[in-house]
N, C-alpha and C positions, 0 to 999 in steps of 0.2 A: 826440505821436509824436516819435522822437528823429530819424527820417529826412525830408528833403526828402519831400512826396509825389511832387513833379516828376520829382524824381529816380529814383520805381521805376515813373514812365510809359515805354513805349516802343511802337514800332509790331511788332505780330506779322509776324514773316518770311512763317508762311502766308497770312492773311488781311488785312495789312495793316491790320488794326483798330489803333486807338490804343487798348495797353492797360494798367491800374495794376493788379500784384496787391499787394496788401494780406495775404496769405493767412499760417496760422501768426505772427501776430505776439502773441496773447496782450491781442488789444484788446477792452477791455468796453464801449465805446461806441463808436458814430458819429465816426469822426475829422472835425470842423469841415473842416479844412481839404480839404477835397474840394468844399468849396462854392466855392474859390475855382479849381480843376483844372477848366481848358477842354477841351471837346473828348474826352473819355474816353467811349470805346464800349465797351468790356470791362471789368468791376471783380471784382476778385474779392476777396473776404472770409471764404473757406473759414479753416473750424480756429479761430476765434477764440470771445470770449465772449460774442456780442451776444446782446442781449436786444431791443433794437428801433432802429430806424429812424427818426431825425427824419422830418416832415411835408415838410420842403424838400425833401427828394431829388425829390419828383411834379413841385413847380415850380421848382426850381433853374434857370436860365439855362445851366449850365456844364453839368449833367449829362442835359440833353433828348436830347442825342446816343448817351444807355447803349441800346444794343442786347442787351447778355447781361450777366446781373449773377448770381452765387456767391458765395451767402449759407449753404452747404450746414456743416453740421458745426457748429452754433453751440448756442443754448440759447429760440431764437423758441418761443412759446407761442401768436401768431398771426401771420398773415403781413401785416407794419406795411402799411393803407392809403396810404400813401404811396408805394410801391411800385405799386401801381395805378393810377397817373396815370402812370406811366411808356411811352409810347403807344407808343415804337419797339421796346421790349423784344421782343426775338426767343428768349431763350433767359433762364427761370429756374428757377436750381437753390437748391432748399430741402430735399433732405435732410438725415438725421440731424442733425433739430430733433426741439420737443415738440409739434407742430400736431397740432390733431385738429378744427379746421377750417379749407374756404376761405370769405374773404368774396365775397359776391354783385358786389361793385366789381371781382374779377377780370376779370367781363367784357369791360372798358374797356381789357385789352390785348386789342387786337381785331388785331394783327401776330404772339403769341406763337406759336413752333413748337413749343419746347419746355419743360416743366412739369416736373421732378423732385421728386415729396415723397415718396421713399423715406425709409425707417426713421424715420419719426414715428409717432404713437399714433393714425390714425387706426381706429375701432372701425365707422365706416360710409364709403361710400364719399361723398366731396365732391363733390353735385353741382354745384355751383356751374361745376367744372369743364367740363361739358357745353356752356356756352356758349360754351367757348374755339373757335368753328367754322372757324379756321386751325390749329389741333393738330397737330401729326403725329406729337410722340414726348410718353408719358404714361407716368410711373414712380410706380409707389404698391406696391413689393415693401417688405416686412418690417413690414408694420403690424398689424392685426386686423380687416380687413373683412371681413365677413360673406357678401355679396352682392353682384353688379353690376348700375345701375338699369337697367330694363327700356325706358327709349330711349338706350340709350349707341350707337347708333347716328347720332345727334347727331351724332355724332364725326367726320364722313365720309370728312376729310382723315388721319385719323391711322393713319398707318403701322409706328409700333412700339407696344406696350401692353405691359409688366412689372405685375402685379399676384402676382409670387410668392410663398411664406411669407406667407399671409392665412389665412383662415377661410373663401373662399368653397368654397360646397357645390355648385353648378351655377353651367353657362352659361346665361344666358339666348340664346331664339333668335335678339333682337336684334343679337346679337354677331356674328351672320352677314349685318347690314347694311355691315358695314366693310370695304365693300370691296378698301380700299387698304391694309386692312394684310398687312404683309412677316411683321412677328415679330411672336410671341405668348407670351410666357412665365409660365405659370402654375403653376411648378412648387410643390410644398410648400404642397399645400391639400386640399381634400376633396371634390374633385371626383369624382364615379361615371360618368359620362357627356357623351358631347360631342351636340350637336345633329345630327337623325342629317341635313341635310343641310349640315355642319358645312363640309368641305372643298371641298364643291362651290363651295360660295356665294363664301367665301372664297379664288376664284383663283390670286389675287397673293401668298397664302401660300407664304415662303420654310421659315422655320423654326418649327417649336411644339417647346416647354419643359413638358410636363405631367410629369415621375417625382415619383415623390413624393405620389402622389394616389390613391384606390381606383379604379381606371378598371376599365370592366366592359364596357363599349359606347362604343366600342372596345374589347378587350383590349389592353392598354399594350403587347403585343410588337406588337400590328398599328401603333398610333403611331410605335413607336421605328423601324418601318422607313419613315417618312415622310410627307409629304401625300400622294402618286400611292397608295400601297397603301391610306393611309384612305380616300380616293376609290373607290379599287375595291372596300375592305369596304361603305361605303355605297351603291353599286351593286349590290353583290350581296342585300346584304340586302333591300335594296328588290326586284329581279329574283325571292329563292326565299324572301324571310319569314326572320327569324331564329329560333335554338333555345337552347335551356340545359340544358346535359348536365352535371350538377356533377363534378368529379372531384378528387381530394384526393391527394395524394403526401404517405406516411408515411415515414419516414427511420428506420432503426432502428440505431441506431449502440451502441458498447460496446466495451470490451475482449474479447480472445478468450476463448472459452466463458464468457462472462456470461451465456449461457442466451438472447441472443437470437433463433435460429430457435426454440427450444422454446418460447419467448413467443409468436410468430407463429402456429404451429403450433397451441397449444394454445388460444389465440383464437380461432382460423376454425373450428377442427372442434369448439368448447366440448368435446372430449377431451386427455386426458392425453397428453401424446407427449413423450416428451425423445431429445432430436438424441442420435447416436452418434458418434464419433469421426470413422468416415469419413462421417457424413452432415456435418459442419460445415462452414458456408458460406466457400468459396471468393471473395475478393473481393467482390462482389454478386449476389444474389439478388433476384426479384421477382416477387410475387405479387398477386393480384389479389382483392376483398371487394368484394362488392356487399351495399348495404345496404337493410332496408325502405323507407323512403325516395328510394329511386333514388341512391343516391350511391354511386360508383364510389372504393375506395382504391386507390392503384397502393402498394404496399408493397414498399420498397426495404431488403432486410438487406444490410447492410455488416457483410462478414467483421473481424473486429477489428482483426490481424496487421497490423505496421505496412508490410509489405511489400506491402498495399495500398493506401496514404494516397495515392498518385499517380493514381489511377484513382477514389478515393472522392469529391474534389475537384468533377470537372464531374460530379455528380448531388447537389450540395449547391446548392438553389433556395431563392431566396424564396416567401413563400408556400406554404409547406409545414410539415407537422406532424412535429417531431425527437420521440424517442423515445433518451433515454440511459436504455440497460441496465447496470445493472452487478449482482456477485454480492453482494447484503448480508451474506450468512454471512461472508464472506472481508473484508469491509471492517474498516478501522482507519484509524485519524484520517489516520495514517504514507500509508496509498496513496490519499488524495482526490486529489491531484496526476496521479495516473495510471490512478484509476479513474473518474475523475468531471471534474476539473479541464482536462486537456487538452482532453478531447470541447467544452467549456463553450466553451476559447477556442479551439478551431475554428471552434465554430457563431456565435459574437462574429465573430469577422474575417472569415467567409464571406458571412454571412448574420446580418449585424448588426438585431437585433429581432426574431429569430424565436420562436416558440412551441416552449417544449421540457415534455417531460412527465419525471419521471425514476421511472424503477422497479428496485424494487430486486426479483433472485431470489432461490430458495434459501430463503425466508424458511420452509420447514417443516424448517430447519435451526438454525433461531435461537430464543431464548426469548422471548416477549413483551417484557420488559424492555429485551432487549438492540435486538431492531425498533424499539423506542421512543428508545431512547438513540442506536441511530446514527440512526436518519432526523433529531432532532432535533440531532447534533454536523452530518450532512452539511449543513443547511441552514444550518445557523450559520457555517460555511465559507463556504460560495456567498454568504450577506451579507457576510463579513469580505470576498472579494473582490474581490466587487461593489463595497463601498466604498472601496478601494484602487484600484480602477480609475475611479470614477468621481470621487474626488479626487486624481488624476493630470491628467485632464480638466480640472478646474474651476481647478487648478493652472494650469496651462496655458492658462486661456482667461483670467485673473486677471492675468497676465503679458504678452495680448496686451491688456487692457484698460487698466492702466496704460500699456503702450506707445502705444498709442490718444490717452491723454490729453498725452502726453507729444510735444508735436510740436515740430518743428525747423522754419525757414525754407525747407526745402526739400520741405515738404510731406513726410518721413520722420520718422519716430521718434526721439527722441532714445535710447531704449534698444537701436534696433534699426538705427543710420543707417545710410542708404541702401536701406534696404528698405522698399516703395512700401506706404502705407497699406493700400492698398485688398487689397495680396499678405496684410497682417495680417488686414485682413476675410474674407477667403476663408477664412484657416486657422482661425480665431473657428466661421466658419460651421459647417467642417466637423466641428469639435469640440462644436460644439453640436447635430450632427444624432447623432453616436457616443452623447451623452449623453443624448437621446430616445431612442434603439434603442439601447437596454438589454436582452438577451435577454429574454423574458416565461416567467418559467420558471413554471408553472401551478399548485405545490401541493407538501405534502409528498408527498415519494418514496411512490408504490403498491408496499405488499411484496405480493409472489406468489410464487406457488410453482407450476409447471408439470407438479407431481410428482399423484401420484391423487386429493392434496388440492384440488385446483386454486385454493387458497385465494385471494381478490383478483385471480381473472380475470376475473369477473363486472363487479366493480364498476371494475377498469380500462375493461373494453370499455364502459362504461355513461359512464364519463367523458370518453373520446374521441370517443365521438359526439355528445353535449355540447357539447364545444370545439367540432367542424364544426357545429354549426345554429348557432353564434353568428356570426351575417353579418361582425360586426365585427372575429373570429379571422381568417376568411378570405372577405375580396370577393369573392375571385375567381372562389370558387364560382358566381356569379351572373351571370359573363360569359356573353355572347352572340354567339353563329356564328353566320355562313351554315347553314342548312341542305346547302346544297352541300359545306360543307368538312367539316359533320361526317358527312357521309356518305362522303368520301374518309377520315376518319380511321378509320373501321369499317370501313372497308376494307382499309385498311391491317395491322388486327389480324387480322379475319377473313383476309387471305388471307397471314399471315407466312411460313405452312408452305409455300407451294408456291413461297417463290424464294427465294436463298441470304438470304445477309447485304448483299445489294447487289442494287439494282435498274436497271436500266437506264432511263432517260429515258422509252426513244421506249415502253417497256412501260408507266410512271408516267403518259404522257400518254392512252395508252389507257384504264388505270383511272378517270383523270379525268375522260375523255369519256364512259364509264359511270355516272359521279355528277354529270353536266350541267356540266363546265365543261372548255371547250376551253380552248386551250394555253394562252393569254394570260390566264386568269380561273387557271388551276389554277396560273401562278407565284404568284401573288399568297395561294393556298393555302398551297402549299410554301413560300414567304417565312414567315409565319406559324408553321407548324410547326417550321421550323427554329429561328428564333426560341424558341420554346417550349421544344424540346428532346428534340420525339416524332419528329422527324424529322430528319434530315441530310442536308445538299445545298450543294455549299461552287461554288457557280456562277461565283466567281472565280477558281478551282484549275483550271487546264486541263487535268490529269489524272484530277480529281474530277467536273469538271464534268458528264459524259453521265453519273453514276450518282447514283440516290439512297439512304440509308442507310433504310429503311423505319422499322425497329427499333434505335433506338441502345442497349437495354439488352443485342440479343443479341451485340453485341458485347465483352461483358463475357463471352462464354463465352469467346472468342479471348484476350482479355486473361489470365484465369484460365491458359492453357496457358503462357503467359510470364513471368505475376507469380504465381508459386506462395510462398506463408508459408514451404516448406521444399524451394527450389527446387534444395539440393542433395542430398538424397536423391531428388527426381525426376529427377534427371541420372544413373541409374542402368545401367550397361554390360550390365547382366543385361538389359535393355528390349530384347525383341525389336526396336522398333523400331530402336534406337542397335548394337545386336550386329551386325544384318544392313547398317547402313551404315557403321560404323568401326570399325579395331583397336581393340585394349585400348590401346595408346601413343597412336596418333591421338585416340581418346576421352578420353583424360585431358586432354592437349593444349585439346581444346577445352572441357571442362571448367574449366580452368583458365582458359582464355578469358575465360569468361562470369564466372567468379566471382573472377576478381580483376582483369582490366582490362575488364570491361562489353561485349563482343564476343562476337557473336552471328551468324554465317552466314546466308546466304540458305536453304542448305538445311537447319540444323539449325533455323530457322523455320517451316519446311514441313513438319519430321517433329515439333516441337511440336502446329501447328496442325492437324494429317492428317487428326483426326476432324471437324471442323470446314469448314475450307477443303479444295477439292475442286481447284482449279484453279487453273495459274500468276496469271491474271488475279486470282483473289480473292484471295489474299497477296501480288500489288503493290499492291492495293488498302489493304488492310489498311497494310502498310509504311507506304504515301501516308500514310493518316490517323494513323498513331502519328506520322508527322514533323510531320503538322499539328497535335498532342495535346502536342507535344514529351517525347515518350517514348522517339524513337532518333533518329540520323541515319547516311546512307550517310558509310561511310571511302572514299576517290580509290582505287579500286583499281590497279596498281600492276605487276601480272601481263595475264596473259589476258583480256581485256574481255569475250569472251564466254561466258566462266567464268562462266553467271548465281550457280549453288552455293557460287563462293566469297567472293560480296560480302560481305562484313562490313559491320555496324550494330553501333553501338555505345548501350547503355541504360548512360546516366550512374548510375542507380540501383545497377546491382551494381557499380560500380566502387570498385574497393579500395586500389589502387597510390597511394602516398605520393606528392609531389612528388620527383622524382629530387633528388639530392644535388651530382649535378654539373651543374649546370644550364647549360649555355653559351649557352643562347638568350635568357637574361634576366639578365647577371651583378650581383652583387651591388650594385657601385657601378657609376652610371651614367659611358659615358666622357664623356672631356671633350669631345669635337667633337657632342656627343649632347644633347638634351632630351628631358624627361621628363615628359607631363599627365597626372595624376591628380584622378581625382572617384568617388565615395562616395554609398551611401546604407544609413543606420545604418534598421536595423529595431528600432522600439521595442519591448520585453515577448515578448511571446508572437511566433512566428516560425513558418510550417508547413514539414513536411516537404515537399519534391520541388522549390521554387521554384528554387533552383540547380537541381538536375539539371537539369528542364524549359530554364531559361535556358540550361543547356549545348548543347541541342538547337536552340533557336529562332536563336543566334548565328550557325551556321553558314553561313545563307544570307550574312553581308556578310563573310567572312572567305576569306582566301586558302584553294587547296587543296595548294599545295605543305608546307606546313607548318602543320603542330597539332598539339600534344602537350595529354594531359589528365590529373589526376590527381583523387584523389576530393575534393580541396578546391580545386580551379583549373583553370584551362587558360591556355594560352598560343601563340599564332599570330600569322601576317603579317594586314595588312591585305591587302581584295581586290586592288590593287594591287602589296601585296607592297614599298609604301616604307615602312612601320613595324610593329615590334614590339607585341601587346598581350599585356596580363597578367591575367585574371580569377582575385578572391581572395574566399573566403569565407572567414569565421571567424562561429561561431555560439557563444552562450553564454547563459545562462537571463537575463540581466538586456535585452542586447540582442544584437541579428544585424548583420554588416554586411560587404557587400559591394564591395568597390575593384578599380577599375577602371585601367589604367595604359597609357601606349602611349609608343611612344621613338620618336625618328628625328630630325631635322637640322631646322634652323630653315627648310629649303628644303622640307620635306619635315612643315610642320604643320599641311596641309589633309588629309593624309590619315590624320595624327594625330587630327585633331579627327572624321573622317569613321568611322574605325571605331567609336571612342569614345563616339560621337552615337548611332550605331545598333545597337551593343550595349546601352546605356542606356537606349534607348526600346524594345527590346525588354523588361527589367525592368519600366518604367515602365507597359507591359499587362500585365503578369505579375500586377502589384500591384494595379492596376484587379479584378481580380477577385475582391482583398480588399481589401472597402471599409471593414471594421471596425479595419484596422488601420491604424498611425502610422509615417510613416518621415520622414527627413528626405535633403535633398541635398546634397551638398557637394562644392568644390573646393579641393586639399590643392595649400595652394601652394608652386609649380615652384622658390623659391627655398633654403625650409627645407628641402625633398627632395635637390638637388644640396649644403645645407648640410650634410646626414647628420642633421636632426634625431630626435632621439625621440621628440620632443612637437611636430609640423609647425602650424604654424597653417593655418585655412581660411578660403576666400572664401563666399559664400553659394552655393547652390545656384541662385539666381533669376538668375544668371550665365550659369547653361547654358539658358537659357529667352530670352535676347537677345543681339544681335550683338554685334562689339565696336563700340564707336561709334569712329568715322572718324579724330577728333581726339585719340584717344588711342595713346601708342606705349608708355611706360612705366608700370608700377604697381608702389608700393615694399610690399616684404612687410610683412603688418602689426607684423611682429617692430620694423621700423624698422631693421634691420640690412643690407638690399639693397633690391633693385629688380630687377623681372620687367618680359622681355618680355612687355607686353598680349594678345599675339597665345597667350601660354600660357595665359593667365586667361580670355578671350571667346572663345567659337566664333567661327568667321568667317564671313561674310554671304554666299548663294549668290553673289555678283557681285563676290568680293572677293579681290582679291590680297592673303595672309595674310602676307606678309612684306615688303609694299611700306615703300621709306623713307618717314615720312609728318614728319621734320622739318623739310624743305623746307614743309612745309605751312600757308599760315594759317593761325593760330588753333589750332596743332596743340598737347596738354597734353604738357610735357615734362615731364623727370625732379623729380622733388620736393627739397626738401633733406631731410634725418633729421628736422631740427627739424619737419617740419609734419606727419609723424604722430601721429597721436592715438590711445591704446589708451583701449579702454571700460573699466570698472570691473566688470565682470562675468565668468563664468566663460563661455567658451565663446563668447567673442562679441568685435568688432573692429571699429576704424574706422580710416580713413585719410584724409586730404584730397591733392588733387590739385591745384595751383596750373596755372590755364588763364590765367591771363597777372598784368602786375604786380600789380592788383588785385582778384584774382578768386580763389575758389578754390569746389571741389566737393567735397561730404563723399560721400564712399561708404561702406559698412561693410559687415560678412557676421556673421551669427551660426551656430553651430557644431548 
């Protein structure tokens, strides 16, 4: 080694340990000279190329004192003996090695707490380990074990256990001897079923990690709402016996009139029926098939009209059966993209790995030849695709695996500096789960025809029920309830008719006390169903709260009255309803409204709704939940308060009006006494309809009410506060989407810059959560190139907005190398932090750089900088674009 080892010992500020890292250096042996370093309690040797471990490290003189030693990231094929005489070891970390065993001399650390052998090749679990009987944190995530042994209860003291991305199929019951564990994370395995006195046993359970598994017993929504609710399923069940009621959700999606209600139709009644004009389904429809079998299909038609893609959205499930209709007589190569291709990456970014079946109609309008030539051209598409999408992936994970290898002294990448390994493993991860759940698209397209011939209705219906008896298509069918709950859920159908579209509580808790479970047992019902998605109960909503939504599909009738395909011929003055409440000038007026700045009345909602909603209560009701859907929001009215008729709402959806041309609230160039943050997130490929609007809705709760202006690609408003300016921008195009975000005000005035900013951004940031199929990235557009007027701005990384600014930092030079930013525009500021304190008085404070110690990366899209923290010091940071 070219370095003193002396010289990269030092004492840790938090622990006080005397520690040498070693780490990233590119060493393929045992550096000798450690034999001759006294005193060393922490070593670390993360990121290099060892292969093994001299013998002396066990009886070395100098190194008896190693208490934690990270050996993680190397190339060990077994964990060197020698290591095992190490008696005071407290903490060893050996992932991402090639171990695929421990030796029995493990034992001999009889002090160790903690054991890390993530991401090696273990194919069974190590028992060796079992003797560790001080344990308390055990990692064995990303290997291939199969099973956990049947005394791992061994274990007594251990507190945390990661065994995620494995192979195992079950818990054993012994897992429920552990008493002391806090965390349990087992996601990304194949698990069916938890022990059914799982949570009991296991008290001191904080948090469990199971997605990613077929969970059945439990239902994974009863998990996701926590340890107290699986405690209370496994009480219940134990209290009334469990049941298994299959039920299946069919999704029938397609372009308008591709025949599929006539599909439906002509399936359930095995008759002829083809839809008529005015029978075409509106938004969604849903019907119901009960099979020999016992298996219930809940069958959801989704109207084509993209005028309802905002409402199609939340009744796109996992675990469900899609059904892409399209008209085969009508196809050509020319409209796969919008006959077939969109639906595809819907169902990709919604509900990544889902079962789609695809059918083509019309087929008693086609020739044989011609059935045969396009089902065969459509499927040849969906593979071109598919493999453009899944070598974009592998692209990408190619790039994070070079980066990987590629490490720098600071434990970052050298392709990516500054950016934290482990933020690359994540993004690895997740690209590797996109490229497992691949949609499962089932077969060539079934032609049919709905016409007298009913040709290939037979044999579709004979196929779909096929895919549901195969357990492996859908677990979930196999899940098991209380009895009690599913008696409240048959009750809930059976009694739809006799209460509106909302129920009230104290009415819910009655029902509930009729199917055995008082107040306390029937939350934990309704917890569930909500969850699920058969029922609605938002018990954080203080407005929501005393009602519960029985039926959430029949709210899709209400929706319909709002999101009509041809909502300006339904805005008709001849309408008795509209005649007998407004002039002809007044009506056009709010016609106008609606269909070019997204403005919509309190009362021209109520003469929408009329048939439907019955009372002022049920259409606040209604409003509530469209603001919690983000489908509208109330405008500050501005007149008569108690005007309830004249409140205007406004649906970003119909909104038409251009960005104003004379815009003073946002002028072109920033002034000089002004700053300006901006940050970004690019949506890669395929982008869905409503995500802005929606966002335009969800914003308003952290934004002033004196001022907001909106147009159909932006808005613009005060912070809550009212000390800065923000700008939300969309720009959408078939390669990518992207969204930028902006906010202005005074260097006095940058917490409350950072504060709107943060919480319009995190409102996106759930937006997206709820497509998990798809890629975006984050970024910060720096504050220098912006006030520079550039055309081509450079950017900071995203993982910027995800941590404070650190303390010692007051300047950072743009990566251009041509200025230098105030830090305080680059890092959010820490809840406890004055954002524009002087911090050059400060020890140890990093000041300005010279030009010369910029460093650009050799890549597209990508940056680095160093930061000189004193004469001889300096910190690489980088952002990639």
């Amino acid at each position: 080694m070219e370095e003193d080892i002396n010289d990269l010992c030092r004492v840790d500020a938090k622990t006080k340990l005397i520690t040498c890292d070693l780490s990233y250096k590119n060493l393929t042996t045992f550096p000798p000279e450690l034999y001759k370093t006294s005193g060393v309690q922490v070593l670390y040797l993360t990121g290099n190329k060892l292969t093994s471990i001299p013998q002396w490290i066990g009886w070395a003189d100098k190194l008896e004192h190693l208490e934690e030693l990270y050996i993680d990231d190397n190339a060990f094929e077994t964990i060197p003996s020698g290591v095992c005489k190490l008696k005071r070891l407290r903490v060893l970390n050996l992932n991402g090695n090639k171990l695929t065993t421990v030796p029995k001399e493990i034992a001999k650390l009889e002090n160790l707490k903690r054991l890390a052998l993530a991401r090696n090749e273990f194919d069974k679990f190590p028992v060796h380990v079992l003797n560790l009987r001080s344990l308390e944190y055990l990692f064995l995530g990303d290997n291939r074990i199969e099973s956990i042994p049947l005394n791992i209860g061994q274990l007594g003291q251990l507190k945390e256990l990661w065994i995620n991305n494995n192979k195992i199929s079950k818990f054993p019951n012994a897992i429920c001897e552990l008493s002391n564990l806090k965390h349990l994370w087992a996601y990304g395995n194949e698990i069916r079923r938890l022990p059914s006195t799982f949570a009991r046993r296991l008290s001191n359970l904080e948090s469990l990690r199971v997605y990613g598994n077929p969970l059945v017993e439990p239902p994974y929504e009863v998990i996701n709402l926590g340890i107290s609710a699986i405690k209370k399923y496994e009480e219940e069940i134990e209290r009334t016996a469990g049941v298994r009621e299959p039920r299946l959700k069919m999704v029938i999606l397609g372009e308008a009139k591709a025949g599929k209600t006539s599909l439906i139709s002509t399936m359930l009644t095995n008759k002829s029926k083809l839809t008529e004009e005015e029978d075409r389904t509106h938004c969604i429809d849903v019907q119901k098939w009960f099979t020999e079998k016992g298996l219930r299909f809940e069958i959801y038609d989704f109207g084509g009209h993209q005028a309802y893609s905002v409402t199609h959205q939340f009744f796109l499930t996992p675990h469900s059966m899609n059904v892409l209709v399209f008209d085969l007589s009508k196809y050509t190569g020319d409209l796969f993209d919008t006959m077939i291709g969109y639906w595809l990456n819907i169902l990709q970014s919604r509900v990544p790995g889902a079962l789609v079946c695809l059918v083509g109609t019309h087929v008693d309008l086609c020739t044989p030849s011609d059935v045969t030539s396009k089902c065969l051209d459509i499927m040849e598409r969906i593979k071109r695709m598919r493999r453009r999408q899944v070598q974009d992936i592998r692209r990408q994970m190619d790039v994070i695996d070079i980066a990987l290898k590629e490490t720098c002294g600071t434990g970052t990448s050298q392709r990516f500096p500054g950016v934290p390994m482990e933020t690359l493993r994540k993004r690895k991860v997740h690209l590797e789960f996109l490229l497992q759940n691949r949609l499962q698209i089932t077969d060539m397209p079934h032609a049919i025809s709905s016409g007298p011939s009913m040709k290939g209705i037979d044999q579709f219906r004979k196929s779909i029920l096929k895919l549901a008896d195969d357990v492996n298509n859908f677990p979930d069918l196999q899940r098991v309830l209380p009895s009690t709950w599913s008696k409240l859920e048959r009750a809930f159908l059976k009694d739809s008719g006799n209460f509106g579209y909302s129920m009230p509580w104290k009415q819910c808790v009655a029902m509930g006390e009729e199917c055995g479970l008082d107040e306390d047992r029937l939350h934990s019902a309704i917890y569930y169903f909500n969850k699920l998605g058969s029922v609605l109960h938002f018990e954080h909503i203080a407005e929501l709260r005393e009602f519960v939504f029985p039926n959430p599909v029949r709210l899709i009738d209400i929706f319909k009255d709002m999101f009509h395909h041809d909502i300006e011929a339904l805005l008709n003055h001849s309408n008795a309803a509209f005649r007998t409440q407004y002039t002809k000038v007044k009506f056009r007026q709010v016609k106008s409204d609606l269909l070019q700045r997204g403005l919509m009345s309190y009362k021209l909602i109520r003469i929408l709704t009329k048939e439907h909603l019955k009372t002022d209560t049920e259409v606040q009701l209604i409003i509530q939940l469209m603001e919690k859907f983000g489908i509208c929001f109330p405008l500050p009215q501005t007149d008569d308060s108690e005007n309830k008729d004249g409140q205007m709402y406004r649906f970003p959806w119909y909104l038409r009006d251009k960005k104003p041309s004379d815009f003073s609230a946002w002028p072109m160039e920033i002034p000089s006494d002004a700053e300006q943050i901006s940050i970004g997130c690019e949506i890669q490929g395929f982008c869905p309809i409503g995500i802005f609007e929606r966002l335009c809705v969800l914003i308003n709760r952290h934004i002033s009410t004196t001022y907001r202006e909106d147009w159909s690609d932006g808005v613009c408003g005060y912070s809550y506060d009212g000390l800065a300016t923000f700008l939300l921008d969309y720009h959408r195009e078939d390669v990518a989407t992207e969204l930028s975000l902006s906010a202005r005000g005074t260097m006095s005035t940058v917490r409350s810059m950072w504060k709107v900013t943060l919480a319009i951004f995190d409102e996106l940031r759930q937006l997206l959560k709820e497509w998990p199929g798809m890629l975006h990235d984050e970024f910060i557009v720096c504050p220098h190139c912006i006030k520079d007027e550039s055309t081509d701005p450079e950017v900071f990384p995203g993982e910027f907005l995800k941590q404070p600014r650190p303390r010692d930092i007051i300047r950072v030079p743009c990566p251009s190398g041509k200025g230098t930013i105030d830090a305080a525009l680059v890092y959010p500021p820490s809840s406890n932090e004055d954002v524009h304190q002087d911090l050059s008085s400060v020890s140890g404070a990093i000041m300005l750089p010279s030009a010369g110690t910029v460093n650009r990366a050799d890549i597209r899209g990508s940056g680095a900088y160093v930061i000189q923290t004193g004469p001889q010091s300096t910190v690489n940071v980088g952002y990639s674009a």
